[in-house]
N, C-alpha and C positions, 0 to 999 in steps of 0.2 A: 808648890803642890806636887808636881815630880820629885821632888826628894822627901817628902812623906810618904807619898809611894813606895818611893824604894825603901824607907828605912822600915816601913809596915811590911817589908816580905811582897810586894806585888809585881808583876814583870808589867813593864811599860808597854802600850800597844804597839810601838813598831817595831821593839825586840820580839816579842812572841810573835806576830805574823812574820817576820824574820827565819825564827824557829820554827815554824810551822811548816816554812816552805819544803816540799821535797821533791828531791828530783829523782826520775826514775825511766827508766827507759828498757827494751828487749834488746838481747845482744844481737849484732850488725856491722860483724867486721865488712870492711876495715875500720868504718864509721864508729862503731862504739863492738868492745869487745869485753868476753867476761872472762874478769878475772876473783876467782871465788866468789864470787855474786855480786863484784863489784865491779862499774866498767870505767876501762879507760879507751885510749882513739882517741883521735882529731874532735870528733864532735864534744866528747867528754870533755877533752882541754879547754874547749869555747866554753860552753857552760860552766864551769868551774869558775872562771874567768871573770864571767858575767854573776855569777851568784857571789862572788866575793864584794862586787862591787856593792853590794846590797848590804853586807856583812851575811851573808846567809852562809851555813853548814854546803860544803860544795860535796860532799858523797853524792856518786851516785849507782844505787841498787839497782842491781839486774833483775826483772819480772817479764813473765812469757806478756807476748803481744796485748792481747785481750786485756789483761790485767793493770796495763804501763796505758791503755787509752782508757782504761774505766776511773785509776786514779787521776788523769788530765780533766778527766771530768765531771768526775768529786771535788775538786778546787786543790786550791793552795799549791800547785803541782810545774813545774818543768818539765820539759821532754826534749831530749837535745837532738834529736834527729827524726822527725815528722816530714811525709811526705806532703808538700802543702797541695790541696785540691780545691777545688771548689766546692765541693761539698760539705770539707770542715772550714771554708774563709770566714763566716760568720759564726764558728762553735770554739774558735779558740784566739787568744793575741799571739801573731807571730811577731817574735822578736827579732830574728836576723835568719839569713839563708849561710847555712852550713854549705853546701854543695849542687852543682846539680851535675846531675850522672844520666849517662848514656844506656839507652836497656838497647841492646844487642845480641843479635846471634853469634854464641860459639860454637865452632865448629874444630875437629883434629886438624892440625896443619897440613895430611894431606887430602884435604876438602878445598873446596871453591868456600869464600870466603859467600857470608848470606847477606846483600846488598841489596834487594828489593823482596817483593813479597812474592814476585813470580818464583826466584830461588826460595824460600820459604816453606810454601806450598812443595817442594817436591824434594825438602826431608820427611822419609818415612815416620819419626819421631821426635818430639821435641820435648825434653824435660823443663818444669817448671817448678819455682816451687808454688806449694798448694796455698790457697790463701792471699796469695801476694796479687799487688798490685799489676805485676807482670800477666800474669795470668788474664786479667781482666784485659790486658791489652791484647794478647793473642787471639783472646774470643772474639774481638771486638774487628779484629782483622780476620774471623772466617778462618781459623786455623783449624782444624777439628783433629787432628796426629799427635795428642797434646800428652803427654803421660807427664801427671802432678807427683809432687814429690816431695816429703817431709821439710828437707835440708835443703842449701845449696850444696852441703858436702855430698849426699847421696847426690843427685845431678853431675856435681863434679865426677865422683866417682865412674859415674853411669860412663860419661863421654868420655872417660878415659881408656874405657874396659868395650867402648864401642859402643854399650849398649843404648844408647839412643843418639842419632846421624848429628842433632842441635841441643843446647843450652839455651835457652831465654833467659834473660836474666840483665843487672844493672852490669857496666864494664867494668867499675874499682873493685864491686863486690867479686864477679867473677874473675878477678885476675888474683886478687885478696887471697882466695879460698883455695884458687890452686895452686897456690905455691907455698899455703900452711900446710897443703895434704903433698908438699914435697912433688908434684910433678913438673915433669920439663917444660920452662915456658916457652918453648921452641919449639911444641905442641899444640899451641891455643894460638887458632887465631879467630878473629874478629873482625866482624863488619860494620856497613855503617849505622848510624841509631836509627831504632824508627821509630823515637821516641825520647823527649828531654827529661827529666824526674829532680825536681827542684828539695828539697829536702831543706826542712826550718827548724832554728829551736822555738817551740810552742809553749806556750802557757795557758793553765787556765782562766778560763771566762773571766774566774771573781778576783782576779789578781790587783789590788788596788792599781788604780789608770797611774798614780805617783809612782811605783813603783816599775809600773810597764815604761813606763817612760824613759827610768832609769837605765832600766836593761837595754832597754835601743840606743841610747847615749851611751853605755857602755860598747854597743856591737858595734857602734860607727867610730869611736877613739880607735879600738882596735884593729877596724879597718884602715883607717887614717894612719895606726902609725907602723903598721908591718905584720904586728903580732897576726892577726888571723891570716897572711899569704903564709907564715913562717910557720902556722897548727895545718892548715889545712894541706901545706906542700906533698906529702903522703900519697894524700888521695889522687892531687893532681899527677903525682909520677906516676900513678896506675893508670892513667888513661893516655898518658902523654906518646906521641908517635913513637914508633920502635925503630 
């Protein structure tokens, strides 16, 4: 029966939901970065990874936020670096944890380093980006000195030039950024998290359970035999002691 299939021109059904599959995500250096609308990083090489194991097409297309969580949840979809919350634990299958990263205050190196929330409170401003799950942390901590910000690079920027005393923000990402905009890491320093941000690759809902399956026996071989400490080393050197 499957080879009259194929000899009539048909594509077999686990080829084409194969083909269907797409991954897509917004860029997030260091985690995923764009390059021509295409992203690579540590998270990109997991996924890739994983979607070969399936035979699936491993590209993956850079699309703004909004757009990379509305295809997660249209179906047939990957996301290689999703913050996992509880909010989406029942809206998506997580396949394996990418990372989890430290949100922390930066501050110039010649600042007090911002260790609890009483130092917090008495930076005059703290940049964030807008949108981001950061932000929802600082609210949530009573911060009100909050000035939102497009980018991490405008943030970067800001603290570099003074204009505003902190950085909110994840630790890989904020060390990531500034040393892509070329300033001195002997400038940045940082304190301790006040807050852990676990980061997963996600799937959608409708992804057949056989194939989710596959993907997590794929994420655990490669835990098992090195490959994911040897994708993900990157990110760990961005947070590793100085």
């Amino acid at each position: 029966m499957a080879l009259l299939g194929l000899l009539a021109g048909q594509t077999p059904i686990r080829a084409q939901a194969q083909a269907d599959l797409q991954i897509v995500a917004p860029a997030r250096p260091p985690y995923i970065v764009d390059q021509d609308g295409f992203g690579t990083g540590p998270a990109v090489e997991l996924v890739q990874h994983l979607a070969r194991s399936i035979g699936s097409d491993p590209t993956v297309r850079i699309l703004p936020f909004q757009r990379a969580v509305l295809a997660l949840d249209q179906g047939n979809t990957l996301y290689p670096a999703l913050l996992r919350t509880p909010q989406r634990e029942k809206r998506y299958a997580w396949i394996g944890e990418v990372y989890v990263d430290r949100a922390v205050f930066f501050t110039r190196r010649d600042q007090q380093a911002v260790n609890a929330l009483t130092a917090a409170r008495g930076l005059p401003v703290i940049g964030v980006m807008r949108g981001s799950e950061l932000q929802s942390i600082l609210q949530s901590l009573g911060l009100e000195q909050i000035e939102v910000n497009a980018s991490e690079n405008d943030n970067a920027r800001l603290l570099q030039a003074d204009r505003i005393s902190g950085w909110f923000t994840l630790e890989a990402v904020g060390r990531a950024t500034w040393r892509e905009l070329d300033f001195n890491p002997a400038d940045l320093r940082s304190g301790e998290p006040f807050a852990l941000l676990s980061f997963w690759i996600a799937g959608s809902a409708n992804l057949p359970p056989a194939t989710v399956a596959k993907l997590r026996a794929s994420y655990r071989a490669m835990r098992a035999d090195g490959r994911y400490q040897r994708i993900i080393a990157p990110l760990a050197a961005l947070t590793a002691p100085s």
